[in-house]
mmCIF entry with sequence, helices, sheets and N, C-alpha, C, O atoms, coordinates in Angstrom:
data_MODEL
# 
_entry.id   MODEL 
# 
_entity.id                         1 
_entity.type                       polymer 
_entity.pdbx_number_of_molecules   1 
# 
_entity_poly.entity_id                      1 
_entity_poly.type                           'polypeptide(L)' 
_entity_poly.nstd_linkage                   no 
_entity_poly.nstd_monomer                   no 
_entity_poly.pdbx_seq_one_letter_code       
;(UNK)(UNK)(UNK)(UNK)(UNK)(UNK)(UNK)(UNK)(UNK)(UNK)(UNK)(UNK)(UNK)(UNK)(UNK)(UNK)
(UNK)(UNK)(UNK)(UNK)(UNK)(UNK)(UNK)(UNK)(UNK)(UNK)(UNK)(UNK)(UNK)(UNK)(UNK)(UNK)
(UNK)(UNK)(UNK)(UNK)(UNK)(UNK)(UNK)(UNK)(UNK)(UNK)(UNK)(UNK)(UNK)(UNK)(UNK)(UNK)
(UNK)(UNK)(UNK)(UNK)(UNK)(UNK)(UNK)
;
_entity_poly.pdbx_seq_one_letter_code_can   XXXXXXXXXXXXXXXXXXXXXXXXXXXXXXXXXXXXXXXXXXXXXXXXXXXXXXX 
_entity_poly.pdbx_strand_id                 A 
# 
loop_
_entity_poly_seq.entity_id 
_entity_poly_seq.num 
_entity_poly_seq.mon_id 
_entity_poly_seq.hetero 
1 1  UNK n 
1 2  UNK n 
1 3  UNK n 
1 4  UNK n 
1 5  UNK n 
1 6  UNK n 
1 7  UNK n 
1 8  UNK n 
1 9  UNK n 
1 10 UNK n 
1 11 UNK n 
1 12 UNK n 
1 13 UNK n 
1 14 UNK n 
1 15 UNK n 
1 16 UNK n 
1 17 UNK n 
1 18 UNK n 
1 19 UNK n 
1 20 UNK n 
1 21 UNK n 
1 22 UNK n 
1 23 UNK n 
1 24 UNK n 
1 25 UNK n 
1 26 UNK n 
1 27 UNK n 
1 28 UNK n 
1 29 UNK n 
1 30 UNK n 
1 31 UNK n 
1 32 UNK n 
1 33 UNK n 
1 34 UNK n 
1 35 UNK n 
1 36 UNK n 
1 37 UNK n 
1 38 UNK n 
1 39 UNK n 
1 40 UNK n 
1 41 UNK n 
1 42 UNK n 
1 43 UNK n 
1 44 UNK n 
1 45 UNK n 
1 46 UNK n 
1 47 UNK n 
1 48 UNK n 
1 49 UNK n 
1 50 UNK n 
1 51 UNK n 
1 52 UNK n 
1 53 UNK n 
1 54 UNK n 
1 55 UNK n 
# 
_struct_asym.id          A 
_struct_asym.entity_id   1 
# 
loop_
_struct_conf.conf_type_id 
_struct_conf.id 
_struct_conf.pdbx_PDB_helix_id 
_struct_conf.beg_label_comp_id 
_struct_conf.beg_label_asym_id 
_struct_conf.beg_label_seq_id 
_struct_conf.pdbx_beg_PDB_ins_code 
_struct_conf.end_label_comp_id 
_struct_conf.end_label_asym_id 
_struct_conf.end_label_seq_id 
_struct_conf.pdbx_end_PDB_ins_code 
_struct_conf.beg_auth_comp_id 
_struct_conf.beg_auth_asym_id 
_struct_conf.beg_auth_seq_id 
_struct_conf.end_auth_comp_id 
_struct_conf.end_auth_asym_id 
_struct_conf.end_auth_seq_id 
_struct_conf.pdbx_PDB_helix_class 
_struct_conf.details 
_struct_conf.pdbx_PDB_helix_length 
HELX_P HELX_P1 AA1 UNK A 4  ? UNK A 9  ? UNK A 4  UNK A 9  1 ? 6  
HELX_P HELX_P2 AA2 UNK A 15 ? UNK A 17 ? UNK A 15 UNK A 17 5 ? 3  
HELX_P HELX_P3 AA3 UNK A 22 ? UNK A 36 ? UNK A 22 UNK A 36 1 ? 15 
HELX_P HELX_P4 AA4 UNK A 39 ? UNK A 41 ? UNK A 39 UNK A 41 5 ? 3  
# 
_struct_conf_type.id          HELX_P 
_struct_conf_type.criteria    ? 
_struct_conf_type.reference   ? 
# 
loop_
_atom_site.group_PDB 
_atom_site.id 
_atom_site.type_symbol 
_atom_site.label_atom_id 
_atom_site.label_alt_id 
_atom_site.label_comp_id 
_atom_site.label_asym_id 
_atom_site.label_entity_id 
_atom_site.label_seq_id 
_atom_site.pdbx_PDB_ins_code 
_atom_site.Cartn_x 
_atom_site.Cartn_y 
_atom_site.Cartn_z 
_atom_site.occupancy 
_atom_site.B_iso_or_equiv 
_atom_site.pdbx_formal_charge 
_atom_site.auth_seq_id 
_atom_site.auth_comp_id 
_atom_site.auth_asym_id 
_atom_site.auth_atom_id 
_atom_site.pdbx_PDB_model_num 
ATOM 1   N N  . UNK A 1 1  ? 111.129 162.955 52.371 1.00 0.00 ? 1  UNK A N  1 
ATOM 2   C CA . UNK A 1 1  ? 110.230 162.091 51.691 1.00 0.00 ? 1  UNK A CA 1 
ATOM 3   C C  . UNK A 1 1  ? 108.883 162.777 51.527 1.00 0.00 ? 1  UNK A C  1 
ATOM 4   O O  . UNK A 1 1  ? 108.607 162.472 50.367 1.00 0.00 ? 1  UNK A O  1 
ATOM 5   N N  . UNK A 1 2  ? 107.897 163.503 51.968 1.00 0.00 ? 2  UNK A N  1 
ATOM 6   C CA . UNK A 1 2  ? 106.948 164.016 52.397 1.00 0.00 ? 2  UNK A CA 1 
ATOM 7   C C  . UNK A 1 2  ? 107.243 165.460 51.861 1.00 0.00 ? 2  UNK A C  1 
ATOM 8   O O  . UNK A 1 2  ? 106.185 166.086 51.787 1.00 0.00 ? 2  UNK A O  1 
ATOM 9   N N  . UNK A 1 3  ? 108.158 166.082 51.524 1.00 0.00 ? 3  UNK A N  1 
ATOM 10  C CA . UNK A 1 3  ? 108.227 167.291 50.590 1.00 0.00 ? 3  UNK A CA 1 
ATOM 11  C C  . UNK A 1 3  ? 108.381 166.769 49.316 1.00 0.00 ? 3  UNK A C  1 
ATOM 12  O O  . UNK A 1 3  ? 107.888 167.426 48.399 1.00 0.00 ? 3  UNK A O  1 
ATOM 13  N N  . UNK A 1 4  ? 109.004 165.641 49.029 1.00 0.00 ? 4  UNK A N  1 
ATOM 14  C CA . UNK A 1 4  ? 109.214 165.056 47.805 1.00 0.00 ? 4  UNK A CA 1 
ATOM 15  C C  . UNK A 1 4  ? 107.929 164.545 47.389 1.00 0.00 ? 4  UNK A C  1 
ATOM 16  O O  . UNK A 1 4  ? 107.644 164.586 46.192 1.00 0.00 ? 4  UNK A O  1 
ATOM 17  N N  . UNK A 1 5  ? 107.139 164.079 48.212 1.00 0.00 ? 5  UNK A N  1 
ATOM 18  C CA . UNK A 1 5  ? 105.417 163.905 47.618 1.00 0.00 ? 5  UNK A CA 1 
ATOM 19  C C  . UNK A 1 5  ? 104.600 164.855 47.436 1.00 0.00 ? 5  UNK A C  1 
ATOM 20  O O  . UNK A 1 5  ? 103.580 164.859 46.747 1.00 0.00 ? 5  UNK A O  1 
ATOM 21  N N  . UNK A 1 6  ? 105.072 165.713 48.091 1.00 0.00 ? 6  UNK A N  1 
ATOM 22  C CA . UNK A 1 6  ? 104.104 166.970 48.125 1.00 0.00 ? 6  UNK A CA 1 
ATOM 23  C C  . UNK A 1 6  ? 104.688 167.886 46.992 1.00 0.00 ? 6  UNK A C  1 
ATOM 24  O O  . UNK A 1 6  ? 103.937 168.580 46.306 1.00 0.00 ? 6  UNK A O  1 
ATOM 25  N N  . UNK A 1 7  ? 106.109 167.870 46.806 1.00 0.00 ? 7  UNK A N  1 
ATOM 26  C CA . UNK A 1 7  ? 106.606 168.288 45.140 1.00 0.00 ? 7  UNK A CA 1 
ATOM 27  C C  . UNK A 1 7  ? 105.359 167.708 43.869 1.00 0.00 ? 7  UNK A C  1 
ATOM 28  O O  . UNK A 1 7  ? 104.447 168.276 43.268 1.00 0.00 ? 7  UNK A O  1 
ATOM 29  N N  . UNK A 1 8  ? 106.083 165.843 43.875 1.00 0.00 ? 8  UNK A N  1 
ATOM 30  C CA . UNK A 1 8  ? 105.694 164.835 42.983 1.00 0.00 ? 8  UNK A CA 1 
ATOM 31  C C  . UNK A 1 8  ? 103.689 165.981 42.825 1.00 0.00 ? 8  UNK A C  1 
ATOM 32  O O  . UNK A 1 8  ? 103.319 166.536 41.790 1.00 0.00 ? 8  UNK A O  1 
ATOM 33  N N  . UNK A 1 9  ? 103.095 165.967 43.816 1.00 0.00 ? 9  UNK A N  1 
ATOM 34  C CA . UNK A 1 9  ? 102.319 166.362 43.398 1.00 0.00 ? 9  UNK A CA 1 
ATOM 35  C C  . UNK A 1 9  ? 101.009 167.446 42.909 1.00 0.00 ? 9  UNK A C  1 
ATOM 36  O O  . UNK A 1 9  ? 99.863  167.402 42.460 1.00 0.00 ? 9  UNK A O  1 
ATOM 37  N N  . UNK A 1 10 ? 102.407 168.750 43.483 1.00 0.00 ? 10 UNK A N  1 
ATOM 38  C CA . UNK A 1 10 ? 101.751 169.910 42.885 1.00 0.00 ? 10 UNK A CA 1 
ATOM 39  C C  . UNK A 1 10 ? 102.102 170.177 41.263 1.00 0.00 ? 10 UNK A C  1 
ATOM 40  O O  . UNK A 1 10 ? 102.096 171.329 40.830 1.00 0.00 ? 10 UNK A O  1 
ATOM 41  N N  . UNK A 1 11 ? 102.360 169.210 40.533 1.00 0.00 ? 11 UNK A N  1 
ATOM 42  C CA . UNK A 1 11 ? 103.121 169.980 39.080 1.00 0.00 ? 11 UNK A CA 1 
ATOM 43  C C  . UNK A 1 11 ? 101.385 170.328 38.041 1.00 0.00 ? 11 UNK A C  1 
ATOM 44  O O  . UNK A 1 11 ? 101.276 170.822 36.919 1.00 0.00 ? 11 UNK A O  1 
ATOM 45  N N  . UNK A 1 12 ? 100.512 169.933 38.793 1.00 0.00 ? 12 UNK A N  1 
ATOM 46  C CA . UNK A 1 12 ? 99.345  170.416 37.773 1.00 0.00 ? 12 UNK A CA 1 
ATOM 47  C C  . UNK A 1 12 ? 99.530  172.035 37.565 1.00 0.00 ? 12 UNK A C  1 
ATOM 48  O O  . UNK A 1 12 ? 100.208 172.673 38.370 1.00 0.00 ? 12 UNK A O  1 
ATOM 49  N N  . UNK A 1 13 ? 98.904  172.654 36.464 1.00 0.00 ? 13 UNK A N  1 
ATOM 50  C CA . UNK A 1 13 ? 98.908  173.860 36.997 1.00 0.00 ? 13 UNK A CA 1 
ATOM 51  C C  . UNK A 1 13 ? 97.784  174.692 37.545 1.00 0.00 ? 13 UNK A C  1 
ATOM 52  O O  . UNK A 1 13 ? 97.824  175.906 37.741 1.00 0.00 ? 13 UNK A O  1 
ATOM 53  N N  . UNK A 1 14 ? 96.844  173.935 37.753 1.00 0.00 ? 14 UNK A N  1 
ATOM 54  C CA . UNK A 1 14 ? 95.578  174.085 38.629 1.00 0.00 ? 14 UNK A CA 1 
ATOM 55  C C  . UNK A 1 14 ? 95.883  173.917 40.047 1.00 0.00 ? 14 UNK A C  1 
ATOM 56  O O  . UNK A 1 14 ? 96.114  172.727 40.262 1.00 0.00 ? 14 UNK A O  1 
ATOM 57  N N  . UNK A 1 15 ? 95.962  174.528 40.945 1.00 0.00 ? 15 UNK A N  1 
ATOM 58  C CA . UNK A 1 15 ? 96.298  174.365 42.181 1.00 0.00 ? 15 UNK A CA 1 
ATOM 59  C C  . UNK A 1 15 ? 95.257  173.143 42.886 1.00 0.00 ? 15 UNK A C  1 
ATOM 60  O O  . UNK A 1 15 ? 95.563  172.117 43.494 1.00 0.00 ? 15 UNK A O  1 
ATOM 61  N N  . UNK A 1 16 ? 93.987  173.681 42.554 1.00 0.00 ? 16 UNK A N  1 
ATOM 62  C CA . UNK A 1 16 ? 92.885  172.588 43.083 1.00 0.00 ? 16 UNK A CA 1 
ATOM 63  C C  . UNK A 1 16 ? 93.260  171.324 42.517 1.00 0.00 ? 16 UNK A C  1 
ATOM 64  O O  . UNK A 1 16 ? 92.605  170.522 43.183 1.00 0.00 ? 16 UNK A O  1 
ATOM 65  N N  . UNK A 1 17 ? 93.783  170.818 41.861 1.00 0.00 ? 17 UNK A N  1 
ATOM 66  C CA . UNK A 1 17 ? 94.577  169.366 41.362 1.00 0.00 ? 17 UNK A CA 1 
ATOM 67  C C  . UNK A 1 17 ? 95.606  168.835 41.971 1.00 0.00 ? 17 UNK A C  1 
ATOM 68  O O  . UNK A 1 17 ? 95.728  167.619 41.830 1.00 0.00 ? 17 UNK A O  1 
ATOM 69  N N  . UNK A 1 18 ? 96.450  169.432 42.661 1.00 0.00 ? 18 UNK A N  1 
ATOM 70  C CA . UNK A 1 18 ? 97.435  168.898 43.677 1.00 0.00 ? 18 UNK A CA 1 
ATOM 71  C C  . UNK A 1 18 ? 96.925  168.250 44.434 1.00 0.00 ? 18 UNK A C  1 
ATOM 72  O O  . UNK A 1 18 ? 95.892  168.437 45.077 1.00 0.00 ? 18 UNK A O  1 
ATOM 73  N N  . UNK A 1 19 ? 97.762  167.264 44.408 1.00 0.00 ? 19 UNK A N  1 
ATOM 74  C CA . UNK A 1 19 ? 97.239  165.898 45.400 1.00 0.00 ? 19 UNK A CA 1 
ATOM 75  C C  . UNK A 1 19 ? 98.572  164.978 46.012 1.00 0.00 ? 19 UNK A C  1 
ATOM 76  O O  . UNK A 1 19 ? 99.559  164.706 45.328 1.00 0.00 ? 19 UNK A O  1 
ATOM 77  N N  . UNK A 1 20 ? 98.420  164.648 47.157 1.00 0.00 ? 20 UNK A N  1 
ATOM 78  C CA . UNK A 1 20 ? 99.826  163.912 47.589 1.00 0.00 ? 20 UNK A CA 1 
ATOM 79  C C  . UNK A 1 20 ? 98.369  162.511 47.676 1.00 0.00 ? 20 UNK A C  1 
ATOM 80  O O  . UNK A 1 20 ? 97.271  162.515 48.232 1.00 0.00 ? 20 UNK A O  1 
ATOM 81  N N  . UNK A 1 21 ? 98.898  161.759 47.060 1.00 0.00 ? 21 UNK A N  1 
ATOM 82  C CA . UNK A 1 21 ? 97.778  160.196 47.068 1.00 0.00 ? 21 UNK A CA 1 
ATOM 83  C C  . UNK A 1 21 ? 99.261  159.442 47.734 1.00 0.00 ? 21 UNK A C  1 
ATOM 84  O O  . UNK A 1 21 ? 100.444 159.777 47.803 1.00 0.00 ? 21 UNK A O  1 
ATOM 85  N N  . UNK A 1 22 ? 98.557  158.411 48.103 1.00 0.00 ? 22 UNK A N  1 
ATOM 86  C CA . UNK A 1 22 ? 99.133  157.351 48.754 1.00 0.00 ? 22 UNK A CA 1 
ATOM 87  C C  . UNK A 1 22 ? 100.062 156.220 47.680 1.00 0.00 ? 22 UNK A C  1 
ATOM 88  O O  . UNK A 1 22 ? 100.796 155.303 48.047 1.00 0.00 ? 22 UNK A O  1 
ATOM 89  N N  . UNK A 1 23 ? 99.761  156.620 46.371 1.00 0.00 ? 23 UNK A N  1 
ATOM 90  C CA . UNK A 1 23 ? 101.245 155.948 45.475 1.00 0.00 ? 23 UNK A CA 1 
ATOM 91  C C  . UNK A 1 23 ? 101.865 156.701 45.203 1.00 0.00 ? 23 UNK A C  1 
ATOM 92  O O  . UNK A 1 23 ? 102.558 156.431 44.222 1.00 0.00 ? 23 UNK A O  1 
ATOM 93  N N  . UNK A 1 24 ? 102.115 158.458 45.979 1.00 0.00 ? 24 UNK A N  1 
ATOM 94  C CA . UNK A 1 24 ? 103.293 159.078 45.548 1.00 0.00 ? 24 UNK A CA 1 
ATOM 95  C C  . UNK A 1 24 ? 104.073 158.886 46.923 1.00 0.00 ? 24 UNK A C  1 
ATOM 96  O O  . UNK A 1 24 ? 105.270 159.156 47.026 1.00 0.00 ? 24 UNK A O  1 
ATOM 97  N N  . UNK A 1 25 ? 103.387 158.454 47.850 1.00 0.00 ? 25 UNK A N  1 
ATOM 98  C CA . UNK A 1 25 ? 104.127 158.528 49.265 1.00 0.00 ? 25 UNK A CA 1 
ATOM 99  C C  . UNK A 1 25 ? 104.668 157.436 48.932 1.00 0.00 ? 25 UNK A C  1 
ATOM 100 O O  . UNK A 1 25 ? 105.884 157.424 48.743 1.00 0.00 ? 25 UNK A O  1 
ATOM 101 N N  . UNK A 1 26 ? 103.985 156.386 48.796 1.00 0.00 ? 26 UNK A N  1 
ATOM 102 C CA . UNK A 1 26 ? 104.762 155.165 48.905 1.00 0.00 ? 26 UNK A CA 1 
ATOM 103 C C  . UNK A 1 26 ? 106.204 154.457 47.504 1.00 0.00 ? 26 UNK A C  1 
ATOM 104 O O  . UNK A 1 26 ? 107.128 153.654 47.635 1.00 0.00 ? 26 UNK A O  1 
ATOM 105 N N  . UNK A 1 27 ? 105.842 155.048 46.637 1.00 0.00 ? 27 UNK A N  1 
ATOM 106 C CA . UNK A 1 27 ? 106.850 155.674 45.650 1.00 0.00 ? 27 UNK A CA 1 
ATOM 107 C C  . UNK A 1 27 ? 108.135 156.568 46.758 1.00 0.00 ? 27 UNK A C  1 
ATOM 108 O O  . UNK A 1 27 ? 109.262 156.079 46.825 1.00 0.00 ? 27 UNK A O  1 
ATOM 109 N N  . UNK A 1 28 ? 107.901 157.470 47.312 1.00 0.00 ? 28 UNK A N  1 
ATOM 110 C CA . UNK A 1 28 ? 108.983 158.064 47.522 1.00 0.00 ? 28 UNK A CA 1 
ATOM 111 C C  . UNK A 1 28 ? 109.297 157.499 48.596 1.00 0.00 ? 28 UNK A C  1 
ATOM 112 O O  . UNK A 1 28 ? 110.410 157.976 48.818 1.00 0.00 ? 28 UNK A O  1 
ATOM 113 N N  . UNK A 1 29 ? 108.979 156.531 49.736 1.00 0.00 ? 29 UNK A N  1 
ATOM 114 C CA . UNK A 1 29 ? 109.130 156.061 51.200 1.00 0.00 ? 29 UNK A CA 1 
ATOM 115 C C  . UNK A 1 29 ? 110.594 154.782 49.897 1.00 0.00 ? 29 UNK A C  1 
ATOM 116 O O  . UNK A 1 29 ? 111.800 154.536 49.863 1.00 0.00 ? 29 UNK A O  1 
ATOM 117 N N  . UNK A 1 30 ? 109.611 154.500 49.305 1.00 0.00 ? 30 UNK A N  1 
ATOM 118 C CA . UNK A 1 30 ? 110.922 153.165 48.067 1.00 0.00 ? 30 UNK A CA 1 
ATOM 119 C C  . UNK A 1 30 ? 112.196 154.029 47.725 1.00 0.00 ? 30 UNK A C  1 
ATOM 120 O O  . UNK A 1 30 ? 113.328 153.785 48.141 1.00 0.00 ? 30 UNK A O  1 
ATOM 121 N N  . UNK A 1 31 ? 111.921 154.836 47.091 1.00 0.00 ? 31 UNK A N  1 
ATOM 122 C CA . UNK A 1 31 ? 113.245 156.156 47.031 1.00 0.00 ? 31 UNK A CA 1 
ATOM 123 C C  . UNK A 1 31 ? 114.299 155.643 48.285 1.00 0.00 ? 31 UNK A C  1 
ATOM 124 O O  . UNK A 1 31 ? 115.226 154.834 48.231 1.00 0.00 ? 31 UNK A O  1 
ATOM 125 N N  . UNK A 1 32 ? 113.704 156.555 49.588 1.00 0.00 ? 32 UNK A N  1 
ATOM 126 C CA . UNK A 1 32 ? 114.376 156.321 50.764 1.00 0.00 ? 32 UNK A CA 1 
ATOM 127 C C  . UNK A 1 32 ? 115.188 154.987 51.073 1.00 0.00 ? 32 UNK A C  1 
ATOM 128 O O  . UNK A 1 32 ? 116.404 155.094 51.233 1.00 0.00 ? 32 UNK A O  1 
ATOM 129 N N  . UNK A 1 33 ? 114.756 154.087 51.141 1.00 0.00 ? 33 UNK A N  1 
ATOM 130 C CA . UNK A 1 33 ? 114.883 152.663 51.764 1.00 0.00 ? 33 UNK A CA 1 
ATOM 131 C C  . UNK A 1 33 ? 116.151 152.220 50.823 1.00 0.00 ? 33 UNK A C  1 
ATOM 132 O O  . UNK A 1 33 ? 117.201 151.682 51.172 1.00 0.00 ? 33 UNK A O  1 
ATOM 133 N N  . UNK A 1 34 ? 115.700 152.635 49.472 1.00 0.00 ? 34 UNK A N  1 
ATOM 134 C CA . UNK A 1 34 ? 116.257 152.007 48.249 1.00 0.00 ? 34 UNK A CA 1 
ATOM 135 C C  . UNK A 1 34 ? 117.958 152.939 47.850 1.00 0.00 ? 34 UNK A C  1 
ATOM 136 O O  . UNK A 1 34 ? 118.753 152.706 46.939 1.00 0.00 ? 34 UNK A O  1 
ATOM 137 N N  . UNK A 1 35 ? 118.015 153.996 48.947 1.00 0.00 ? 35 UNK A N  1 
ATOM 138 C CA . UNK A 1 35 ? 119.096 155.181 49.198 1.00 0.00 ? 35 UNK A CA 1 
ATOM 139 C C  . UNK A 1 35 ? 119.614 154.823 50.396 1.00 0.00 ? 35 UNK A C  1 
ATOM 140 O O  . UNK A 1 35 ? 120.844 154.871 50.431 1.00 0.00 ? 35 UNK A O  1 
ATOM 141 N N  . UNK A 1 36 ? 118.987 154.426 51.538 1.00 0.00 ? 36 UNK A N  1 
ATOM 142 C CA . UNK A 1 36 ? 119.506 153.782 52.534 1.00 0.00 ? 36 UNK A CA 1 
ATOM 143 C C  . UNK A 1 36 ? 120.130 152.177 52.719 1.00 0.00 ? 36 UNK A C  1 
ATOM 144 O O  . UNK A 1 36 ? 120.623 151.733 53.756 1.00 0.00 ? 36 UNK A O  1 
ATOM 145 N N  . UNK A 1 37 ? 119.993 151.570 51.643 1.00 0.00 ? 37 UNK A N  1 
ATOM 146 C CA . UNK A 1 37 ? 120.392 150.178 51.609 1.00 0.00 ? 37 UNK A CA 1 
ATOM 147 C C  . UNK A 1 37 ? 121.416 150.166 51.078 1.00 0.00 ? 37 UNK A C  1 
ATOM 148 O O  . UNK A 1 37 ? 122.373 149.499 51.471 1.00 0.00 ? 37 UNK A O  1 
ATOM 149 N N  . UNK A 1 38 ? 121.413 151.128 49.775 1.00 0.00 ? 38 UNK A N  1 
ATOM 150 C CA . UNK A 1 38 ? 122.662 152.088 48.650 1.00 0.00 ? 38 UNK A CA 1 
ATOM 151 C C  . UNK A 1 38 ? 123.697 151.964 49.655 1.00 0.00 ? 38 UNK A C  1 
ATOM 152 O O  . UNK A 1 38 ? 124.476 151.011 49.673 1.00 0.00 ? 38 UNK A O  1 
ATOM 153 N N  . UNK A 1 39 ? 123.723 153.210 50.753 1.00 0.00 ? 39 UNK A N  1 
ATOM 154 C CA . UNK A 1 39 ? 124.419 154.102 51.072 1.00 0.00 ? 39 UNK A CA 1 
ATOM 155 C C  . UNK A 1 39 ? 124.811 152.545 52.485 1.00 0.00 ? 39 UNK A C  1 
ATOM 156 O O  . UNK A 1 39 ? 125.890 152.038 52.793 1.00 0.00 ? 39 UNK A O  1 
ATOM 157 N N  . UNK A 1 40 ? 123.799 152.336 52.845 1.00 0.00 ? 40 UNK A N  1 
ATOM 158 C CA . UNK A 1 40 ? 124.133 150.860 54.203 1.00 0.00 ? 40 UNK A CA 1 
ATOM 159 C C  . UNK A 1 40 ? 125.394 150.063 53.880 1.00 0.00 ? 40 UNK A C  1 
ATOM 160 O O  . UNK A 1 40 ? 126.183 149.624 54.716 1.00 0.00 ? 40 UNK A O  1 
ATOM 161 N N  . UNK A 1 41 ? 125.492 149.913 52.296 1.00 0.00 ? 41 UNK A N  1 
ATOM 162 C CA . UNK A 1 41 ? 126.161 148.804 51.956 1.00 0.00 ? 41 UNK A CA 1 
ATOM 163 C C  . UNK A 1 41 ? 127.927 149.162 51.180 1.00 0.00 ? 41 UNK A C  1 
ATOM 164 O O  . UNK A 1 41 ? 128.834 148.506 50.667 1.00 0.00 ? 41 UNK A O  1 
ATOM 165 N N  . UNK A 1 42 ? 127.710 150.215 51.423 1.00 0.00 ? 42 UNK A N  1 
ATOM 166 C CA . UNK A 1 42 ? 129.680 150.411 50.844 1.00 0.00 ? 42 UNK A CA 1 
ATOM 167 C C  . UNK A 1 42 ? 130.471 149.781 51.887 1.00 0.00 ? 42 UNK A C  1 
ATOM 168 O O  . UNK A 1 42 ? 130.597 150.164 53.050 1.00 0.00 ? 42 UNK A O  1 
ATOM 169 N N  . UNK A 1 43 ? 130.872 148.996 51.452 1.00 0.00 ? 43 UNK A N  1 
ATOM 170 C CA . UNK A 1 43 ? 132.312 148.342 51.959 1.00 0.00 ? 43 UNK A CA 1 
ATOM 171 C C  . UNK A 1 43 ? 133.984 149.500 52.167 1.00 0.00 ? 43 UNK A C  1 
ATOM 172 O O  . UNK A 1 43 ? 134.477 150.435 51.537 1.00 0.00 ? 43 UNK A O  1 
ATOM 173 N N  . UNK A 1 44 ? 134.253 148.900 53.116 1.00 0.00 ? 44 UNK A N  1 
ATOM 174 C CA . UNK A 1 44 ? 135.301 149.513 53.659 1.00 0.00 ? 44 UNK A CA 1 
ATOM 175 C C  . UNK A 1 44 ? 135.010 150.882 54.365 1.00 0.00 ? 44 UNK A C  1 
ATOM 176 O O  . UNK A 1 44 ? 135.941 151.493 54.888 1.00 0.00 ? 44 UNK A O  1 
ATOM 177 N N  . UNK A 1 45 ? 133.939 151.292 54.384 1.00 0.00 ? 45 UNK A N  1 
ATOM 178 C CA . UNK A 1 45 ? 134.181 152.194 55.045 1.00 0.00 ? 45 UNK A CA 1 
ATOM 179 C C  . UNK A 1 45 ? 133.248 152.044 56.614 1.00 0.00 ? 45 UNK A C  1 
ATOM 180 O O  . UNK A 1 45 ? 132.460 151.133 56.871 1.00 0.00 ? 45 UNK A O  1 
ATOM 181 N N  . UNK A 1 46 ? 133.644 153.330 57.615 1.00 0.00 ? 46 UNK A N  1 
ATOM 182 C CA . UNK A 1 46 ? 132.952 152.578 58.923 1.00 0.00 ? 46 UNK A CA 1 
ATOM 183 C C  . UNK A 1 46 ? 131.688 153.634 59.086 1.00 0.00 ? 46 UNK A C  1 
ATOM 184 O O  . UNK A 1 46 ? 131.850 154.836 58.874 1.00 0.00 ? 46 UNK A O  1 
ATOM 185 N N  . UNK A 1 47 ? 130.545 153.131 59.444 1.00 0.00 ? 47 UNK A N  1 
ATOM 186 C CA . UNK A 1 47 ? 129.722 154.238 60.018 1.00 0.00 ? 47 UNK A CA 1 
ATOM 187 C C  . UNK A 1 47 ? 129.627 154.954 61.241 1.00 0.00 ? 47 UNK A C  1 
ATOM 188 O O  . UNK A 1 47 ? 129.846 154.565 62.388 1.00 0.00 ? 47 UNK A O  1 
ATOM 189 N N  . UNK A 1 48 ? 129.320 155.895 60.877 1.00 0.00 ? 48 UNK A N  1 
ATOM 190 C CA . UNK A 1 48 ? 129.499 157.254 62.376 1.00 0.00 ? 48 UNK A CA 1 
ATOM 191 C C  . UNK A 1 48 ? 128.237 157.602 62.688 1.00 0.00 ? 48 UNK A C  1 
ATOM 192 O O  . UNK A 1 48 ? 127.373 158.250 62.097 1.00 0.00 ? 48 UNK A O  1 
ATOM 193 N N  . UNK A 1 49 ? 128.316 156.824 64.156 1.00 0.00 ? 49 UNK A N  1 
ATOM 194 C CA . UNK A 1 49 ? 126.798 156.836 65.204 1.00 0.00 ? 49 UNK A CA 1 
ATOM 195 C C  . UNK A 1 49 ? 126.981 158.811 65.712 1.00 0.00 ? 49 UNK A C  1 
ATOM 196 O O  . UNK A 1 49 ? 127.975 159.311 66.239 1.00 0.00 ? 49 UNK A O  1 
ATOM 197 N N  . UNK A 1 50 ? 126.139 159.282 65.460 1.00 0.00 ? 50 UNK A N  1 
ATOM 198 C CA . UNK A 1 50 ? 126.177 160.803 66.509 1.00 0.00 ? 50 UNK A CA 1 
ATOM 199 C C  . UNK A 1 50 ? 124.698 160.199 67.724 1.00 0.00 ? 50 UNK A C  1 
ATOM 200 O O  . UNK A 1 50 ? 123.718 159.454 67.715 1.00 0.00 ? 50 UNK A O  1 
ATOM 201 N N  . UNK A 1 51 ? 125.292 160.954 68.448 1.00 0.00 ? 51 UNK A N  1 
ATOM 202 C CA . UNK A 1 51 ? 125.031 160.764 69.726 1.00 0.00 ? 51 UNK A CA 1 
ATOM 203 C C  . UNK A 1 51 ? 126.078 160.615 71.245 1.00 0.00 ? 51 UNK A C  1 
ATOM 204 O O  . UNK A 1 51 ? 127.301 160.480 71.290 1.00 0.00 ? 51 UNK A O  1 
ATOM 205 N N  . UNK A 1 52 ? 125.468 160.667 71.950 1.00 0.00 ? 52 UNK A N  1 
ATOM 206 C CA . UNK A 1 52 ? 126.420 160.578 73.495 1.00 0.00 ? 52 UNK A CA 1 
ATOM 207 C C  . UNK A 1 52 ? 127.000 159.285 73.624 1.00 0.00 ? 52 UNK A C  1 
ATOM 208 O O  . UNK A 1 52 ? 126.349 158.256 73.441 1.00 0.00 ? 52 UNK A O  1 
ATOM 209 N N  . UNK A 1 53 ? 128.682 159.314 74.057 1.00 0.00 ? 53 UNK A N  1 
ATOM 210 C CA . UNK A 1 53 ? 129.173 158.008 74.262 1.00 0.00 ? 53 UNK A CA 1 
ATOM 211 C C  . UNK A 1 53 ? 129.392 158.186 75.675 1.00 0.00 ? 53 UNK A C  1 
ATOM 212 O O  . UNK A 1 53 ? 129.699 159.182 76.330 1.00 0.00 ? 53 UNK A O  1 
ATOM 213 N N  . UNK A 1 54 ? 129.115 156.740 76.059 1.00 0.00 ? 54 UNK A N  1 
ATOM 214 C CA . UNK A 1 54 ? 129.052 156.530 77.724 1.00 0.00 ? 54 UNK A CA 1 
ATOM 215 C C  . UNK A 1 54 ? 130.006 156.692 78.342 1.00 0.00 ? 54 UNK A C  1 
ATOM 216 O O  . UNK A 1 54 ? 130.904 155.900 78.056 1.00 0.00 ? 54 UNK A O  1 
ATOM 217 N N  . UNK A 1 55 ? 130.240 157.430 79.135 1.00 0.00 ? 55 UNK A N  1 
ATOM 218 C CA . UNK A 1 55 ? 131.623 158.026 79.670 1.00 0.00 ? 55 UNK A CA 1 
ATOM 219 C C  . UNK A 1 55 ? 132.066 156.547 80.701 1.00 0.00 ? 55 UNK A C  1 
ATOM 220 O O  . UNK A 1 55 ? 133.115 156.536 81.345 1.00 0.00 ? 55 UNK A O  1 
# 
């Protein structure tokens, strides 16, 4: 998310014009959420926790 703002806002071609402002973060934090709710919600299939299972 945070390389994707910092993409969104070097495309000037003045370097001193790059700017990550707070409606490209929050633009791309919506991306995320809006990919995670996507991806939360397929049916039939099961999700896979990584991490340690309690012996």
């Amino acid at each position: 998310m945070c390389v994707n703002a910092i993409h969104a806002g070097s495309t000037d071609a003045d370097p001193a014009k790059w700017k990550v402002t707070q409606e490209r973060m929050e633009r791309e934090i919506g991306k995320v959420k809006k990919a995670k709710a996507e991806h939360s919600g397929e049916k039939g299939k099961s999700r896979r926790r990584i991490g340690f299972q309690p012996s």
